[in-house]
Residue frames relative to the residue before (quaternion, step in Angstrom):
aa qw qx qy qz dx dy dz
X 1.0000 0.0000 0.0000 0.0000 0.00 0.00 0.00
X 0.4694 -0.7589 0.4130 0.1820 3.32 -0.71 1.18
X 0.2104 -0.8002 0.5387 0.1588 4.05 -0.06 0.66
X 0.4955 -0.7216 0.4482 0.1813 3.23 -1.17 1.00
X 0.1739 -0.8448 0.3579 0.3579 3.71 -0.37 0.28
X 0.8090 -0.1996 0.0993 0.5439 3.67 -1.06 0.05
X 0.9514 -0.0155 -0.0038 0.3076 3.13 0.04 -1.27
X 0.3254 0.7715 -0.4410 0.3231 3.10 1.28 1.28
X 0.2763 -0.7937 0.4978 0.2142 3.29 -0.76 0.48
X 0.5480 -0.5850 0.5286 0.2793 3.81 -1.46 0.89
X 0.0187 0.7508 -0.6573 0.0623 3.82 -0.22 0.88
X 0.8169 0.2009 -0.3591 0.4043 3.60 -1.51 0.98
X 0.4562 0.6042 -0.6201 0.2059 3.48 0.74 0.53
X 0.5929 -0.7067 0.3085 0.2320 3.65 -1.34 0.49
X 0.5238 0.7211 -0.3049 0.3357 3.27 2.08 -0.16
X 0.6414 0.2299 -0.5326 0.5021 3.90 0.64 0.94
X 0.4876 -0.7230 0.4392 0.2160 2.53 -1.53 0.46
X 0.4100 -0.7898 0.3549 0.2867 4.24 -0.70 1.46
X 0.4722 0.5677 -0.5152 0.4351 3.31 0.73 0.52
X 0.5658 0.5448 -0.4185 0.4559 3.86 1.48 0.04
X 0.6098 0.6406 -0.2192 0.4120 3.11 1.41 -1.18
X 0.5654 0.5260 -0.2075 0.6005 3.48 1.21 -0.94
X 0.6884 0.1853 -0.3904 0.5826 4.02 -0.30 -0.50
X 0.5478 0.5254 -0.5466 0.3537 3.82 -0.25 -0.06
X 0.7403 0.4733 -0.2307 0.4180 3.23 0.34 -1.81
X 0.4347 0.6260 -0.3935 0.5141 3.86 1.34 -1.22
X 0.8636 0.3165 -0.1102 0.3768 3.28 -0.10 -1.61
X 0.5249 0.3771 -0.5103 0.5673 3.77 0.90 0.11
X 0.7343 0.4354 -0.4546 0.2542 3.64 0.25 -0.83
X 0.6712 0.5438 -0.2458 0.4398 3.67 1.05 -0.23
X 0.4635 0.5820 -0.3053 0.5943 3.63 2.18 -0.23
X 0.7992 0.3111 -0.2438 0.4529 3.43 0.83 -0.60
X 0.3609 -0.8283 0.2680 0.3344 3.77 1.94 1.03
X 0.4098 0.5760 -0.6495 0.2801 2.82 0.13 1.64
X 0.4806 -0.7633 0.2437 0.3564 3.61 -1.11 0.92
X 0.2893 -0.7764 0.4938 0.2638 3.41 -1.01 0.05
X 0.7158 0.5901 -0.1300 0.3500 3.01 0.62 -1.65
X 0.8980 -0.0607 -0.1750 0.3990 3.61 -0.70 1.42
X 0.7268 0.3503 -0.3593 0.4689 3.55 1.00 0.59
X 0.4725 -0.7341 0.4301 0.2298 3.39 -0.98 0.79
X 0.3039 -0.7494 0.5778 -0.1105 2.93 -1.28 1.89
X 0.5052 -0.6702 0.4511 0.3036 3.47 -0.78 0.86
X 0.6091 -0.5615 0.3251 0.4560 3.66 -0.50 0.24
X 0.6807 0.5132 -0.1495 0.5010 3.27 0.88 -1.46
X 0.5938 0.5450 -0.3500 0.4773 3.13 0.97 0.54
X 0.5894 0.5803 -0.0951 0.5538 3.46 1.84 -0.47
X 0.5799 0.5983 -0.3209 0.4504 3.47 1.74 -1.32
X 0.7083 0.3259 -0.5084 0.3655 3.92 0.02 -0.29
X 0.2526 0.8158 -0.3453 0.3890 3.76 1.24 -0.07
X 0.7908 0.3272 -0.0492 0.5150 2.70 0.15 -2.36
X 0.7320 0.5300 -0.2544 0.3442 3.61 0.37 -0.73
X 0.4211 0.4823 -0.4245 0.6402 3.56 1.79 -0.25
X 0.6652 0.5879 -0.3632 0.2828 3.74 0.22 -1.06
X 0.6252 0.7182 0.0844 0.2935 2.45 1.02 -1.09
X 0.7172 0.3027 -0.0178 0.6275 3.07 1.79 -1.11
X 0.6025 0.6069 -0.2602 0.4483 3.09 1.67 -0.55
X 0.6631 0.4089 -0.1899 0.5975 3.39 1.59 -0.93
X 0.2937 -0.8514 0.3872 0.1975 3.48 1.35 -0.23
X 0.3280 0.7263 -0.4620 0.3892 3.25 1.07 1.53
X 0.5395 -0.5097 0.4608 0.4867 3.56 -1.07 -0.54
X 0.5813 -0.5104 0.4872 0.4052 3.77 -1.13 1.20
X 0.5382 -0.5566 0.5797 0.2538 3.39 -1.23 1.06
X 0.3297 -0.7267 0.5716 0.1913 3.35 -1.69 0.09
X 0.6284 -0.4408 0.1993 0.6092 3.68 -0.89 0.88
X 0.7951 0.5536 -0.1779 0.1723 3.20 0.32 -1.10
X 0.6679 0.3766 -0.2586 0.5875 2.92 1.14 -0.65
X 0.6035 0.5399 -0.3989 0.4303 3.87 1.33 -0.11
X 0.4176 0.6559 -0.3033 0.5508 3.27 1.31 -0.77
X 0.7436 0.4432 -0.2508 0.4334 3.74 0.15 -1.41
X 0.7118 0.4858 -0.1058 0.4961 3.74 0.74 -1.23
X 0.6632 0.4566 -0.2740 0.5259 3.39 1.41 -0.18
X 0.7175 0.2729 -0.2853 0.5738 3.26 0.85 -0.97
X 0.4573 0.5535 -0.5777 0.3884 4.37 0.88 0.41
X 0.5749 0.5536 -0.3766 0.4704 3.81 1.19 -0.84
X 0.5166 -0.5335 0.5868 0.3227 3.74 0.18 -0.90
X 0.3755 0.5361 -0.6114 0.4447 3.48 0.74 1.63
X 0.5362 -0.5659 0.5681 0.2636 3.12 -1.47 0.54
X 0.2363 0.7337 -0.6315 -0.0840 4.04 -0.39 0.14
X 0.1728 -0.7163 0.6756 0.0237 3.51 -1.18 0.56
X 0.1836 -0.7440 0.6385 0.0709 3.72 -0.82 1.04
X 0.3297 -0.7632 0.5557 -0.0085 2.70 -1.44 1.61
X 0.5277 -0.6447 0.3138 0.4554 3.91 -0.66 0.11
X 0.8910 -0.3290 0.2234 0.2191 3.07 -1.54 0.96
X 0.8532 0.2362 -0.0425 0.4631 3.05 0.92 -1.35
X 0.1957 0.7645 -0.3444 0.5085 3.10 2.00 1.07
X 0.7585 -0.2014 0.3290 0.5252 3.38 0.25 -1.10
X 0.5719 -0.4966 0.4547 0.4685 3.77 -1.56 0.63
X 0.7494 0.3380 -0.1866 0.5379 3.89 0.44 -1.33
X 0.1774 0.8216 -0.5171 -0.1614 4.14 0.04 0.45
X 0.1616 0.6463 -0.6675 0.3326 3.10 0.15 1.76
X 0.0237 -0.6467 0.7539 0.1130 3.40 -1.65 0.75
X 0.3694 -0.7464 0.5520 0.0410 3.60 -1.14 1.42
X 0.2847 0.5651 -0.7742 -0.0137 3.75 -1.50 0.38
X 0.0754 -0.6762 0.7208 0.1325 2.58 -1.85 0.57
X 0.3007 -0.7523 0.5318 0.2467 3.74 -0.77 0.70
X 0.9744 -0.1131 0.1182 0.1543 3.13 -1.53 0.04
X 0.5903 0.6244 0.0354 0.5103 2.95 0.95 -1.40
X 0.7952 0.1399 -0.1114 0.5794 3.72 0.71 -1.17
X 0.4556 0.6103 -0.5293 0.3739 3.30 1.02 -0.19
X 0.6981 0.5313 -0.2761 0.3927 3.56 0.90 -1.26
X 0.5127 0.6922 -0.2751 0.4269 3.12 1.36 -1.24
X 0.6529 0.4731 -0.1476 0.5728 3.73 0.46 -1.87
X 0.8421 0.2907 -0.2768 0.3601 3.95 -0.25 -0.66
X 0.6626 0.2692 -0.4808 0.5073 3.37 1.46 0.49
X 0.3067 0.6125 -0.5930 0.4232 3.65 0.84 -0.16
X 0.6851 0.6946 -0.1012 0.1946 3.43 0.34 -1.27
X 0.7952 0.2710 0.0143 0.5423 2.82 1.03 -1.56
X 0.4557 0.6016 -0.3376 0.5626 3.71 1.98 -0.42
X 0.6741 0.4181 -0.3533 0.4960 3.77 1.18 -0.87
X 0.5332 0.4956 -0.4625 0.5061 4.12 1.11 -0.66
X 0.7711 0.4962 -0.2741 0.2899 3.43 0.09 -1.23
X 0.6110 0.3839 -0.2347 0.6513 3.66 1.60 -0.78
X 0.4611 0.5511 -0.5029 0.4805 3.61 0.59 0.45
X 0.7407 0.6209 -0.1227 0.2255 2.93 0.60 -2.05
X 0.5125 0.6379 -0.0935 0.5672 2.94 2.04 -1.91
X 0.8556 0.2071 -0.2754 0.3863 3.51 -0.10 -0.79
X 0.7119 0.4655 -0.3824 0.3609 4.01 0.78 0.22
């Protein structure tokens, strides 16, 4: 059995849930003033996002698929595009509603960061 070492972390367990991982990323991508809300964004446009999330919750980067799933459980629109379209062929909106949703999720996680250091 393989022992873990001090300071390694356990990535791909299944116990949070990616629909947390998703309003973060939403909400970092709109902290860093870019728009979100009501126009359609290629996926790959969304992946450095997900990958900050990602580290912050200290899981394994989500896959299209399962981001795709967790995006369209929130109440985005996603629409898949062909293959030879793009590496990620997902096109994203999200309306209004989650935008708000994602930029406090967000900021309640800065602010409970903020709180505990």
């Amino acid at each position: 059995m393989r022992q873990s070492k001090l300071f390694e972390k356990e990535k791909g367990s299944d116990s949070y849930d990616p629909r947390e991982i998703v309003l973060y990323a939403l909400g970092d991508f709109q902290a860093r003033g870019k728009v979100l809300a009501e126009r359609e964004l290629p996926l790959d446009r969304l992946r450095g996002a997900f990958k900050r999330a990602s580290e912050i919750y200290e899981v394994e980067e989500l896959s299209d698929e399962r981001a795709v799933e967790s995006l369209r459980s929130l109440g985005a629109e996603v629409r898949q595009v062909p293959a030879f379209v793009a590496k990620h062929p997902y096109r994203v909106i999200v309306h209004h509603p989650l935008v708000e949703r994602a930029l406090r999720h967000y900021q309640e996680h800065i602010d409970a960061s903020l709180r505990a250091s």
